[in-house]
Each structure stands twice: as structure tokens, then as C-alpha cells.
PQR file with spaces between the fields and no chain letter, atoms N, CA, C, O and H, PARSE charges and radii, in Angstrom:
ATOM       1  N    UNK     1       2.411   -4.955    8.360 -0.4000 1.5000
ATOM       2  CA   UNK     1       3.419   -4.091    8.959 -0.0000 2.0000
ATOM       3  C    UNK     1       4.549   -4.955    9.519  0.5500 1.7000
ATOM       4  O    UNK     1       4.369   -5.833   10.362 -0.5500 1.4000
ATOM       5  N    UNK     2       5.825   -4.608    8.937 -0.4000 1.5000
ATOM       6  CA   UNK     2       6.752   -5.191    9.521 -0.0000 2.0000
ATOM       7  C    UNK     2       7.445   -6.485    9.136  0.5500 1.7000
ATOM       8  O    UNK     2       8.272   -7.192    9.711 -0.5500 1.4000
ATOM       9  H    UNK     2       5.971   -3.895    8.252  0.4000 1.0000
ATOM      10  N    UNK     3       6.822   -6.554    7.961 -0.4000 1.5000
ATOM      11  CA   UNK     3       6.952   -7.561    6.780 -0.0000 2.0000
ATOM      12  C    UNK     3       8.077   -7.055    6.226  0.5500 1.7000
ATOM      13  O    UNK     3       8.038   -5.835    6.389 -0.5500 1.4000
ATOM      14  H    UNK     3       6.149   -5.980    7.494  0.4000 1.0000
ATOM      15  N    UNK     4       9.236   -7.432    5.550 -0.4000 1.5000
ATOM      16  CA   UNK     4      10.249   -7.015    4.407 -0.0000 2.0000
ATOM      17  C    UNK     4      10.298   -7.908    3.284  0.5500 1.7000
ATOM      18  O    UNK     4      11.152   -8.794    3.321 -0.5500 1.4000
ATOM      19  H    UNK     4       9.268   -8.423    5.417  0.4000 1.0000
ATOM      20  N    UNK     5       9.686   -7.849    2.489 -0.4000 1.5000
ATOM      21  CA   UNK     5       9.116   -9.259    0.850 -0.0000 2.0000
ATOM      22  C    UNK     5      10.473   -8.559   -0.076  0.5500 1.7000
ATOM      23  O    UNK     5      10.949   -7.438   -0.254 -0.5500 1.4000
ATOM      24  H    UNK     5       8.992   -7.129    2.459  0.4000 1.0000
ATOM      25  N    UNK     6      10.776  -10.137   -0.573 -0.4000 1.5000
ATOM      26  CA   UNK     6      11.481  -10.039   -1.926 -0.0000 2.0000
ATOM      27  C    UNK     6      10.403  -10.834   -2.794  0.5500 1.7000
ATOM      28  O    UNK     6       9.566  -11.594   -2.308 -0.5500 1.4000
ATOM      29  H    UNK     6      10.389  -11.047   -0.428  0.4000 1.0000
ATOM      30  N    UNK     7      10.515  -10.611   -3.841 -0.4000 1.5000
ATOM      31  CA   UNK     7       9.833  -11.005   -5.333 -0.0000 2.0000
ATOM      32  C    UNK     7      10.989  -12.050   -5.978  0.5500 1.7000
ATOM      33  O    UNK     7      12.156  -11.731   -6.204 -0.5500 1.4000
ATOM      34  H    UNK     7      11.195   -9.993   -4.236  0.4000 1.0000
ATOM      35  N    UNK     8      10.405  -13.332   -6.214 -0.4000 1.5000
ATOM      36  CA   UNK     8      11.493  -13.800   -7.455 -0.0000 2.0000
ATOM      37  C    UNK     8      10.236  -14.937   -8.376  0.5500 1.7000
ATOM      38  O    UNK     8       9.188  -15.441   -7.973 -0.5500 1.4000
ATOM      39  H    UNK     8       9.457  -13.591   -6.030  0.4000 1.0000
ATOM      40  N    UNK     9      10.780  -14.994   -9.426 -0.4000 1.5000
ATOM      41  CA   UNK     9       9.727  -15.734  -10.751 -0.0000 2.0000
ATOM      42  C    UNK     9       8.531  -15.355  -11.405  0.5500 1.7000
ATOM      43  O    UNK     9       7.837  -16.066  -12.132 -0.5500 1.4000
ATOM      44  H    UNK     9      11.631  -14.584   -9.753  0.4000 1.0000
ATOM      45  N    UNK    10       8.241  -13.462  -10.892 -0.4000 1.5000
ATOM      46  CA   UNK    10       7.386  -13.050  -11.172 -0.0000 2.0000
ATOM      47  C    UNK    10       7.766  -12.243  -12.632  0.5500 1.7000
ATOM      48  O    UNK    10       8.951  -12.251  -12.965 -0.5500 1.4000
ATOM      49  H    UNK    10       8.805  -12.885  -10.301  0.4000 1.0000
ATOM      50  N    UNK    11       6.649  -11.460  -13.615 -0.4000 1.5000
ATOM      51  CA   UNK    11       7.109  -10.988  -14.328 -0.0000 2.0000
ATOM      52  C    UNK    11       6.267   -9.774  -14.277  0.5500 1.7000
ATOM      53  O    UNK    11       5.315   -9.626  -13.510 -0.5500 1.4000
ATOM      54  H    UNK    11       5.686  -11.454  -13.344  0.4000 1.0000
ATOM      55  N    UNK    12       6.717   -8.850  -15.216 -0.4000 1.5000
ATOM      56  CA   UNK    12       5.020   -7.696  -15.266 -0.0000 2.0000
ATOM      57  C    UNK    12       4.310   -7.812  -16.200  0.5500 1.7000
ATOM      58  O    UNK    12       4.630   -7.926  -17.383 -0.5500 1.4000
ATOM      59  H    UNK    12       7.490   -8.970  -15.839  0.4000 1.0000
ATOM      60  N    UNK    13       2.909   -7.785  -15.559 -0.4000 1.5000
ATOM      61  CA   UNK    13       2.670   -6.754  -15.181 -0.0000 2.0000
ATOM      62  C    UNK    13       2.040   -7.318  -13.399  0.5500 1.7000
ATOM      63  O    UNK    13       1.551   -6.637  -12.498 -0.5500 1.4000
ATOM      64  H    UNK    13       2.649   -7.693  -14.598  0.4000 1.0000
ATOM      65  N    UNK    14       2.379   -9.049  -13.481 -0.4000 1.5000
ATOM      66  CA   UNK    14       1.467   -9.273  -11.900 -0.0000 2.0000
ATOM      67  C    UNK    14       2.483   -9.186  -10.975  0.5500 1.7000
ATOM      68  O    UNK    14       2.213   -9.118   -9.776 -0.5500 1.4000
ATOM      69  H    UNK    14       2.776   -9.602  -14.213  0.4000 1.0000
ATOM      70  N    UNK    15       4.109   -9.175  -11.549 -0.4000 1.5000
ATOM      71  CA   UNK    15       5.014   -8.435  -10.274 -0.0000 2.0000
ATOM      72  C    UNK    15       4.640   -7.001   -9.629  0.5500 1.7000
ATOM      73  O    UNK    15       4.784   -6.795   -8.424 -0.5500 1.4000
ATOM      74  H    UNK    15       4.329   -9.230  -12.523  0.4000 1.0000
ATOM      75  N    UNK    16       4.076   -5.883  -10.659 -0.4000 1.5000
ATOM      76  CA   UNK    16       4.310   -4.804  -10.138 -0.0000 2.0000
ATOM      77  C    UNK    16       3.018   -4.782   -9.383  0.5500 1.7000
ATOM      78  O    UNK    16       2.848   -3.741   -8.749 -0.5500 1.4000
ATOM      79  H    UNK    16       3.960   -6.050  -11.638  0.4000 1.0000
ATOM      80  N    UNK    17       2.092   -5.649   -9.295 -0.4000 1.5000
ATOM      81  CA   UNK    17       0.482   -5.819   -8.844 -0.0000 2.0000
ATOM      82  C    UNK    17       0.826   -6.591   -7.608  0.5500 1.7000
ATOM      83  O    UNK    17       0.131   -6.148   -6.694 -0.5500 1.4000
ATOM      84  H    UNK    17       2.230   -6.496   -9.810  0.4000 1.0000
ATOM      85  N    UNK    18       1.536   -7.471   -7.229 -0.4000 1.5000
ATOM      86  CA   UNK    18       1.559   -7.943   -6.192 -0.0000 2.0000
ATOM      87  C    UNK    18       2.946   -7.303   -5.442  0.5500 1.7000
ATOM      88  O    UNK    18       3.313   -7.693   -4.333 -0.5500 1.4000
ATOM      89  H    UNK    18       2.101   -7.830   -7.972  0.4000 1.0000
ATOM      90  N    UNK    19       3.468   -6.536   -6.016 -0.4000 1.5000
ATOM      91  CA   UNK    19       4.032   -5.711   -5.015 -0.0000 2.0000
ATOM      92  C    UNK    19       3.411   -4.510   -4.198  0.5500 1.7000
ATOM      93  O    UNK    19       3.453   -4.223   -3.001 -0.5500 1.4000
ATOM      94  H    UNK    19       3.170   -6.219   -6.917  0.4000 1.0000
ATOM      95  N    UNK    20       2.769   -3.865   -5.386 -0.4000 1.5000
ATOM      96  CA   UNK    20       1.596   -2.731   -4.753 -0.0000 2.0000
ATOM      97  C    UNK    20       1.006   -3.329   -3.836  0.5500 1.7000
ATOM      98  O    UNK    20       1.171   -3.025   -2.654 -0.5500 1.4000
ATOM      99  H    UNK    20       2.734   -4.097   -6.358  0.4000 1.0000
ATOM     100  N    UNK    21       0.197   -4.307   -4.249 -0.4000 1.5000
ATOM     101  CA   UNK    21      -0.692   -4.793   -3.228 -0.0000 2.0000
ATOM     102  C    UNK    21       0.030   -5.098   -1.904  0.5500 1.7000
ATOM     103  O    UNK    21      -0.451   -4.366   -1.039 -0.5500 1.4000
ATOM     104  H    UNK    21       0.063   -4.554   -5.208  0.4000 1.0000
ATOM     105  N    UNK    22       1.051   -5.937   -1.376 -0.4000 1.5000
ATOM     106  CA   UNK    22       1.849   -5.641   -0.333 -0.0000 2.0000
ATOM     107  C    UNK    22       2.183   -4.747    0.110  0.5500 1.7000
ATOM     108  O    UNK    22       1.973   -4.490    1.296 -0.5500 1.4000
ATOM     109  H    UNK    22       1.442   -6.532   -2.079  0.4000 1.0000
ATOM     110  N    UNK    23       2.876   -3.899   -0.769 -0.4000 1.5000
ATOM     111  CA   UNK    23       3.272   -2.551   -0.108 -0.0000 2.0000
ATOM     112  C    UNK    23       1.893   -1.278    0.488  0.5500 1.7000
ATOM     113  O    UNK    23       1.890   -0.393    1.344 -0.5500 1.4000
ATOM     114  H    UNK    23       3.047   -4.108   -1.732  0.4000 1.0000
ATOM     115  N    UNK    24       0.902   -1.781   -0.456 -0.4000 1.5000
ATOM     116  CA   UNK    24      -0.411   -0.778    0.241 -0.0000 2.0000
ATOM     117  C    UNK    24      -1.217   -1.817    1.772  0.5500 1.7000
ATOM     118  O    UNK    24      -2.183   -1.590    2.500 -0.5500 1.4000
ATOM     119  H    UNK    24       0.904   -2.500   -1.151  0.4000 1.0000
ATOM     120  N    UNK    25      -0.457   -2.677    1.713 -0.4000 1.5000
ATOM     121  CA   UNK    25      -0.968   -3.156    3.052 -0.0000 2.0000
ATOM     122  C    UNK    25       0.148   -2.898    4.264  0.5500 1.7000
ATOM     123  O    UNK    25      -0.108   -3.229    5.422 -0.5500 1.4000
ATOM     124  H    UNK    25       0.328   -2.861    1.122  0.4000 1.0000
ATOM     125  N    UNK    26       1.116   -2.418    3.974 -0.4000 1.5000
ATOM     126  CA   UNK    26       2.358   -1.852    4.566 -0.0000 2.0000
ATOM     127  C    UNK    26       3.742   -2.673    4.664  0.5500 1.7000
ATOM     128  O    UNK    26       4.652   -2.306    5.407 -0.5500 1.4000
ATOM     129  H    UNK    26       1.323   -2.149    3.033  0.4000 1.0000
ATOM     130  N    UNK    27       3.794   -3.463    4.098 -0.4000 1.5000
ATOM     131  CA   UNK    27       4.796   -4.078    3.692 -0.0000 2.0000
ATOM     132  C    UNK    27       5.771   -3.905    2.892  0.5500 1.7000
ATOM     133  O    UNK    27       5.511   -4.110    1.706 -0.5500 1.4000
ATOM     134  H    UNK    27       3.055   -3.761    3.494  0.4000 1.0000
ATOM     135  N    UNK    28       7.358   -3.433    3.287 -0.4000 1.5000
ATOM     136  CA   UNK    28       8.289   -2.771    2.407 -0.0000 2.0000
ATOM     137  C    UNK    28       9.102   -4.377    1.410  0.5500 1.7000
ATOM     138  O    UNK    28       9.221   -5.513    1.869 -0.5500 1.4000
ATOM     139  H    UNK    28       7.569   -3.267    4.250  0.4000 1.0000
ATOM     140  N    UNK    29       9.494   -3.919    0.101 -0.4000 1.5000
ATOM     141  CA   UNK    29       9.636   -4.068   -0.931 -0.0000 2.0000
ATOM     142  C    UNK    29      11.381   -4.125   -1.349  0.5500 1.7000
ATOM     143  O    UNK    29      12.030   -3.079   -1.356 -0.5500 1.4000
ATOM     144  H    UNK    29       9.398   -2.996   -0.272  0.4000 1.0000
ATOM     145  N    UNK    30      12.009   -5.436   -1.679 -0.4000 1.5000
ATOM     146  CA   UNK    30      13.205   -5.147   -1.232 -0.0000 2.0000
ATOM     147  C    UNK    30      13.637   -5.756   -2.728  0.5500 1.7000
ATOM     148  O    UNK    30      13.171   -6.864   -2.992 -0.5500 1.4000
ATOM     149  H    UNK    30      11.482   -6.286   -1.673  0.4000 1.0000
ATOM     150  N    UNK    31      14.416   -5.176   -3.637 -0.4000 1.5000
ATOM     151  CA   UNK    31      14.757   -5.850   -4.920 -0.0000 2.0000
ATOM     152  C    UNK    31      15.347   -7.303   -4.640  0.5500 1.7000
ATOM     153  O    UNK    31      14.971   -8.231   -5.355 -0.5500 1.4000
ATOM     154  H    UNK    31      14.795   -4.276   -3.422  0.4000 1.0000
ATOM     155  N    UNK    32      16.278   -7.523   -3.598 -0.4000 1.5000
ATOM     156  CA   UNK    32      17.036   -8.593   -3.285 -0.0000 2.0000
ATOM     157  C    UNK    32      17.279   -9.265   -1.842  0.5500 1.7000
ATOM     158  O    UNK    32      17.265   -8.539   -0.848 -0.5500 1.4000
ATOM     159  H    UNK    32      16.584   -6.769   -3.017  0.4000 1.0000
ATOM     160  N    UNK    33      17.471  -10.460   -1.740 -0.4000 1.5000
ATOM     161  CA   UNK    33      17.121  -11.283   -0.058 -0.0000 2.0000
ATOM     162  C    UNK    33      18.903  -10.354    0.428  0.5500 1.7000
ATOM     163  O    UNK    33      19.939  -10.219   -0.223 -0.5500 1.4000
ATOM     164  H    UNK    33      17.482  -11.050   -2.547  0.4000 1.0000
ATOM     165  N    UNK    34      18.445   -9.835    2.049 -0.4000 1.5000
ATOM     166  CA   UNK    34      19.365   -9.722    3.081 -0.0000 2.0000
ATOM     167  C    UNK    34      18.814   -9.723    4.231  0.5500 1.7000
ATOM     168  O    UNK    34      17.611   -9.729    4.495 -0.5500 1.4000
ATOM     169  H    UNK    34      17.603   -9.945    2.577  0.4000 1.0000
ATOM     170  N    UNK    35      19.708   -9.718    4.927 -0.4000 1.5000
ATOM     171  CA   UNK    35      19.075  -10.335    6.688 -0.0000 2.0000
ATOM     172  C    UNK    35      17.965   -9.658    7.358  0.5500 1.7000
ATOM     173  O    UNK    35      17.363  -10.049    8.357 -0.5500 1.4000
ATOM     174  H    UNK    35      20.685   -9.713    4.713  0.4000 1.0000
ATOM     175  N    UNK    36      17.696   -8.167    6.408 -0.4000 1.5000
ATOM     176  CA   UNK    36      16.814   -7.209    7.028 -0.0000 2.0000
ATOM     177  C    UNK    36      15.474   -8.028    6.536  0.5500 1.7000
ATOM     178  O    UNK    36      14.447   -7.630    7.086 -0.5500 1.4000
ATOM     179  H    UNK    36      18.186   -7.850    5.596  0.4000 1.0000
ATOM     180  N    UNK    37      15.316   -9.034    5.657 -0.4000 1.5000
ATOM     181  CA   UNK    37      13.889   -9.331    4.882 -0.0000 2.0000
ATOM     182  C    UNK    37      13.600  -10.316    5.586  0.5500 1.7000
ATOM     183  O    UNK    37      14.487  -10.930    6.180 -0.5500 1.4000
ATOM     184  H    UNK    37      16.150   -9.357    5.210  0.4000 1.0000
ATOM     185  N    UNK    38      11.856  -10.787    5.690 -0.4000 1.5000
ATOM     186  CA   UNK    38      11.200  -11.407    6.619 -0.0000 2.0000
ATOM     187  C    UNK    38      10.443  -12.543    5.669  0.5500 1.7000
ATOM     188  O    UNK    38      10.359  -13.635    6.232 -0.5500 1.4000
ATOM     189  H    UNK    38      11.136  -10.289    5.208  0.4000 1.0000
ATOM     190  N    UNK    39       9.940  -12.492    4.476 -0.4000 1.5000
ATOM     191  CA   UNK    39       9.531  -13.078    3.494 -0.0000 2.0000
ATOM     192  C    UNK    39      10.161  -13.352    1.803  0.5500 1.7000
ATOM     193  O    UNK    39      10.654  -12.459    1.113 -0.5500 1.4000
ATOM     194  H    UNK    39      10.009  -11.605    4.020  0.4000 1.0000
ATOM     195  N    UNK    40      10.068  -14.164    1.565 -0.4000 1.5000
ATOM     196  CA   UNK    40       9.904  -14.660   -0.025 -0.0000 2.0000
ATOM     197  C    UNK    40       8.684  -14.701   -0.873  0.5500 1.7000
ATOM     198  O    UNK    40       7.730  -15.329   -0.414 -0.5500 1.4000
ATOM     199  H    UNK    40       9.667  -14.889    2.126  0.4000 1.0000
ATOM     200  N    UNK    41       8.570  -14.190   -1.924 -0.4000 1.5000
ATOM     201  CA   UNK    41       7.537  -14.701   -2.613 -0.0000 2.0000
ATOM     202  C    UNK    41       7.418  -15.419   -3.831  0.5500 1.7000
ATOM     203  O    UNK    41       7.545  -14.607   -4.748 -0.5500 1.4000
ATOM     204  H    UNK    41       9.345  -13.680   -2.297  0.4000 1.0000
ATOM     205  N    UNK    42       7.233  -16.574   -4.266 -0.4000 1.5000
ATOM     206  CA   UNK    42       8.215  -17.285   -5.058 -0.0000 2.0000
ATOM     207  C    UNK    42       7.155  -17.733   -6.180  0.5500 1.7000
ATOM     208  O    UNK    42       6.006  -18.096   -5.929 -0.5500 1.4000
ATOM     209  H    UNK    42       7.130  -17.233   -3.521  0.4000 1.0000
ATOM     210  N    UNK    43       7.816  -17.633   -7.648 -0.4000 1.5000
ATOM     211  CA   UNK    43       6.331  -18.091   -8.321 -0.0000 2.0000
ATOM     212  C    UNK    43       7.162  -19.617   -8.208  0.5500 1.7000
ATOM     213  O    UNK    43       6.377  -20.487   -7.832 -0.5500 1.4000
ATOM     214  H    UNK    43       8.750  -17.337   -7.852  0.4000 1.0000
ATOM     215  N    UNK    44       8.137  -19.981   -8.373 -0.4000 1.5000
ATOM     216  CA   UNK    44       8.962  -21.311   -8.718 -0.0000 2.0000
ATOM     217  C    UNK    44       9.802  -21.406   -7.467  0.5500 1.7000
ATOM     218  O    UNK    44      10.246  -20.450   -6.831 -0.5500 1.4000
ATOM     219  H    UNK    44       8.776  -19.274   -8.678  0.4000 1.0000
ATOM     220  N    UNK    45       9.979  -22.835   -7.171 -0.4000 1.5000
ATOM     221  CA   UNK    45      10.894  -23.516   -6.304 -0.0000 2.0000
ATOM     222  C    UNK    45      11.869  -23.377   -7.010  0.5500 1.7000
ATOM     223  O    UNK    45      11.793  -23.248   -8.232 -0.5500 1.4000
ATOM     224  H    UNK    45       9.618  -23.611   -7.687  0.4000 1.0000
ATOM     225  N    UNK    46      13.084  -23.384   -6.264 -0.4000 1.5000
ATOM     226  CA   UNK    46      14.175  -23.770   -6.290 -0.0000 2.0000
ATOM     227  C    UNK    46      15.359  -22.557   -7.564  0.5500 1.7000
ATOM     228  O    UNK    46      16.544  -22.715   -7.858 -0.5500 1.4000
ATOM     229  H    UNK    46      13.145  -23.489   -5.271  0.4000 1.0000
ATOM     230  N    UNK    47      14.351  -21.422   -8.028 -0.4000 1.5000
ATOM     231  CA   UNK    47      15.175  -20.500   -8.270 -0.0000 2.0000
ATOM     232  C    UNK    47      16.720  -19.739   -7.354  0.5500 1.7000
ATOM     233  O    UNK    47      17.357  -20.174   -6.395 -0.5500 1.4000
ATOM     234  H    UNK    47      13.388  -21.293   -7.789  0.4000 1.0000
ATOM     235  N    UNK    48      16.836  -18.844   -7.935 -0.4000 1.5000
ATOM     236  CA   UNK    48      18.525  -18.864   -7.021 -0.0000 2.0000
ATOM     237  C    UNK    48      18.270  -17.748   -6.072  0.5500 1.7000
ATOM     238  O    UNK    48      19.283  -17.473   -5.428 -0.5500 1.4000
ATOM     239  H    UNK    48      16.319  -18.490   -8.714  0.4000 1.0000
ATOM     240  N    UNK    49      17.264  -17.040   -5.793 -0.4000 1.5000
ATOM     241  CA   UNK    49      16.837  -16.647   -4.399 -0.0000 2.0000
ATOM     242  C    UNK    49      16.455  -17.399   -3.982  0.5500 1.7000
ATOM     243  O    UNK    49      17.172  -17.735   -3.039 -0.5500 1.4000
ATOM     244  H    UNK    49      16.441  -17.263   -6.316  0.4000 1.0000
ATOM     245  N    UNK    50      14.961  -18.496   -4.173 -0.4000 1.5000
ATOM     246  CA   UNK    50      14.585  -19.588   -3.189 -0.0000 2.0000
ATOM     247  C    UNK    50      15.984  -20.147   -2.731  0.5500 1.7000
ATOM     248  O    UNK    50      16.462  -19.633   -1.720 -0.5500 1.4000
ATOM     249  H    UNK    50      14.379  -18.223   -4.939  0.4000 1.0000
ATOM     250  N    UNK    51      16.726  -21.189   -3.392 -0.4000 1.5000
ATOM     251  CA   UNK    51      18.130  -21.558   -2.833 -0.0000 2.0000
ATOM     252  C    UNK    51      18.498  -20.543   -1.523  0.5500 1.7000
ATOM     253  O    UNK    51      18.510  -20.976   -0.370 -0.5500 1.4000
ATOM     254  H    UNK    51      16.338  -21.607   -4.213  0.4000 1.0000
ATOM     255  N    UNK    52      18.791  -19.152   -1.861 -0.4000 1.5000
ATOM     256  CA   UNK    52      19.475  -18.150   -1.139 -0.0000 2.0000
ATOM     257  C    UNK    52      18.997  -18.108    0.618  0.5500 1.7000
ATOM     258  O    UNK    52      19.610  -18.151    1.685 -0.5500 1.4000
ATOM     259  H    UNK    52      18.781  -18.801   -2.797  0.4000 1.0000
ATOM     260  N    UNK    53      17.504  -17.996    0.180 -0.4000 1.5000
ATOM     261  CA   UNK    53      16.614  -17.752    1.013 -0.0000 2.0000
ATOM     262  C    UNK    53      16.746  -19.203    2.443  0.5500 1.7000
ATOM     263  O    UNK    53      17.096  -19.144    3.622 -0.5500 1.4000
ATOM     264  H    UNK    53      17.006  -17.960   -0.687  0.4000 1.0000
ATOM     265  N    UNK    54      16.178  -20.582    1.393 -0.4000 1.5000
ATOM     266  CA   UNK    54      16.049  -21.429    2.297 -0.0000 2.0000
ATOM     267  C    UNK    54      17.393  -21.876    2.810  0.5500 1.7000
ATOM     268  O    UNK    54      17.281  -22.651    3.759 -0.5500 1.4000
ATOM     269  H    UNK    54      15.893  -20.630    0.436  0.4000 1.0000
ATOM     270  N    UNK    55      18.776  -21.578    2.413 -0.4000 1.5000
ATOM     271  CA   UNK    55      20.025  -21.328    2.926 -0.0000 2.0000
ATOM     272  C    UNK    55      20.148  -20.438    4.402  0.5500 1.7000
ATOM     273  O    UNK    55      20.836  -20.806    5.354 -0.5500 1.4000
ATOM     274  H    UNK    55      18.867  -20.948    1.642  0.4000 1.0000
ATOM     275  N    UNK    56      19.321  -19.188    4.362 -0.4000 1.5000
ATOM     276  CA   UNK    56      19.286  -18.802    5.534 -0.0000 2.0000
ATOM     277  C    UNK    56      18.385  -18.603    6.084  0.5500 1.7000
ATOM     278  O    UNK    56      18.084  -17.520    6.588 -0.5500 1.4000
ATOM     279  H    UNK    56      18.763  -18.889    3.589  0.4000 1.0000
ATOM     280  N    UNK    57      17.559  -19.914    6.116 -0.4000 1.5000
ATOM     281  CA   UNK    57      16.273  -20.333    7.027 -0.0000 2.0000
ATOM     282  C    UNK    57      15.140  -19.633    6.898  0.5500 1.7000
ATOM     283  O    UNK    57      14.171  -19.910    7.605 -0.5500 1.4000
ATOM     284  H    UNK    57      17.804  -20.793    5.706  0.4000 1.0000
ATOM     285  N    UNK    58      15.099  -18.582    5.938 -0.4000 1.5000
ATOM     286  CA   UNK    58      14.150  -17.649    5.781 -0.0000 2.0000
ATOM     287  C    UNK    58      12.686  -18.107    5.643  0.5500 1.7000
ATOM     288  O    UNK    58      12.344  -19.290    5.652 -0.5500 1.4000
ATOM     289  H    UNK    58      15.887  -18.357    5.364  0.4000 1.0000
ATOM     290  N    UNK    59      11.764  -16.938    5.501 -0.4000 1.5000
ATOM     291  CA   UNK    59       9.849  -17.820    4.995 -0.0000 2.0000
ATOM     292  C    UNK    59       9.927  -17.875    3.388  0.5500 1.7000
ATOM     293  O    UNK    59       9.961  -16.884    2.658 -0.5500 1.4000
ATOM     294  H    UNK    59      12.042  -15.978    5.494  0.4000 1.0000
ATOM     295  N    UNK    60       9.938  -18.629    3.157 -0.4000 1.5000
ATOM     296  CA   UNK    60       9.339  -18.619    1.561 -0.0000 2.0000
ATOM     297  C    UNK    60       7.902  -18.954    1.441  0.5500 1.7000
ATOM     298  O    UNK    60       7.520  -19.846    2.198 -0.5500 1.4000
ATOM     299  H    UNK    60       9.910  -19.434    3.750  0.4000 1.0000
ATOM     300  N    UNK    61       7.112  -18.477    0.726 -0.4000 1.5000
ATOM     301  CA   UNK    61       5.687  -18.866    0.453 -0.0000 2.0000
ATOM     302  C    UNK    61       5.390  -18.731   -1.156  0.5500 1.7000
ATOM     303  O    UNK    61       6.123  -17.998   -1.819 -0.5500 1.4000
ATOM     304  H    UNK    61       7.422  -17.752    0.111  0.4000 1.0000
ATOM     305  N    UNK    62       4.483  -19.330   -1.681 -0.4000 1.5000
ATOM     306  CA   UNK    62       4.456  -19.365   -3.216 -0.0000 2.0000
ATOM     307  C    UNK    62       2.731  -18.227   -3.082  0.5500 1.7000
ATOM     308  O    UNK    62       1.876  -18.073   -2.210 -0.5500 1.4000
ATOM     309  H    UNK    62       3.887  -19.926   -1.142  0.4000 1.0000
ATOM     310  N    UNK    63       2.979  -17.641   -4.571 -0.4000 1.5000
ATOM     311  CA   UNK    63       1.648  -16.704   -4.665 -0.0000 2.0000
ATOM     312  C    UNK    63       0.463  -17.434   -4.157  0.5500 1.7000
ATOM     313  O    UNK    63      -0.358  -16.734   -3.564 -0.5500 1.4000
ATOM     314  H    UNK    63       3.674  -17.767   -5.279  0.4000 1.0000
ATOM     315  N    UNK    64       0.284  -18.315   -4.235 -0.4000 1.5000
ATOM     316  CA   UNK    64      -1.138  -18.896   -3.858 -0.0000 2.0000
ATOM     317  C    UNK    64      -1.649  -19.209   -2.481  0.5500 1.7000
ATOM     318  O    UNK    64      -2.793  -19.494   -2.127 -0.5500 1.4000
ATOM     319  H    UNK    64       0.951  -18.884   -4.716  0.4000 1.0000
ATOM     320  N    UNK    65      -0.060  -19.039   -1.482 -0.4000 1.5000
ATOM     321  CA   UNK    65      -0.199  -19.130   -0.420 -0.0000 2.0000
ATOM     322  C    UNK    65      -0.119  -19.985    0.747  0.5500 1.7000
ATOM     323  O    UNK    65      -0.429  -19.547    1.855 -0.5500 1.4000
ATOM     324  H    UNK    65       0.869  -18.807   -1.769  0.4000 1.0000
């Protein structure tokens, strides 16, 4: 709760699986990084959300955790 996740380097069908899975733990789901989001979820470093993200100090974490 109270989480706001963007997705980047994922594809489907384990994007739309690890979004469910966040979002059924209550965590809202945001197509793209803005100041309202609290997390990253990144399959790859240094894509052009990671860049975006660690630009404005944000959490990035990779699927594995």
C-alpha cells in the first residue's frame, strides 16, 4: 500500500504477471516515471527510465530484488 511502480525491460507475458502481482498486493501501476511514483522495476540497468528515474533520486530495484 502506497507504493506507485513503473515497469521498464519487461515484456509479456511476465510484465502483465508482475504487475498483477503488485497491484493485487495494493500497489498502483503507472505506465511512466513522475513525481507521484515511489518505485522502479527494472529488468536492465541503465535503460531510459532507469537513467530518468536515478536522475530524480528515485528507488530502482531489479526483479530479483
Amino acid at each position: 500500500e502506497g507504493v506507485v511502480f513503473v515497469l521498464s525491460g519487461f515484456v509479456n507475458p511476465e510484465r502483465g504477471i508482475l504487475r498483477s502481482r503488485a497491484m493485487e498486493m495494493g500497489a498502483e501501476f503507472k505506465p511512466d516515471w513522475n513525481s507521484n511514483c515511489t518505485l522502479l522495476v527494472c529488468a536492465f540497468p541503465n535503460t531510459p527510465k532507469f537513467r530518468q528515474v536515478e536522475a530524480d533520486c528515485g528507488t530502482i530495484v531489479s526483479k530479483e530484488g
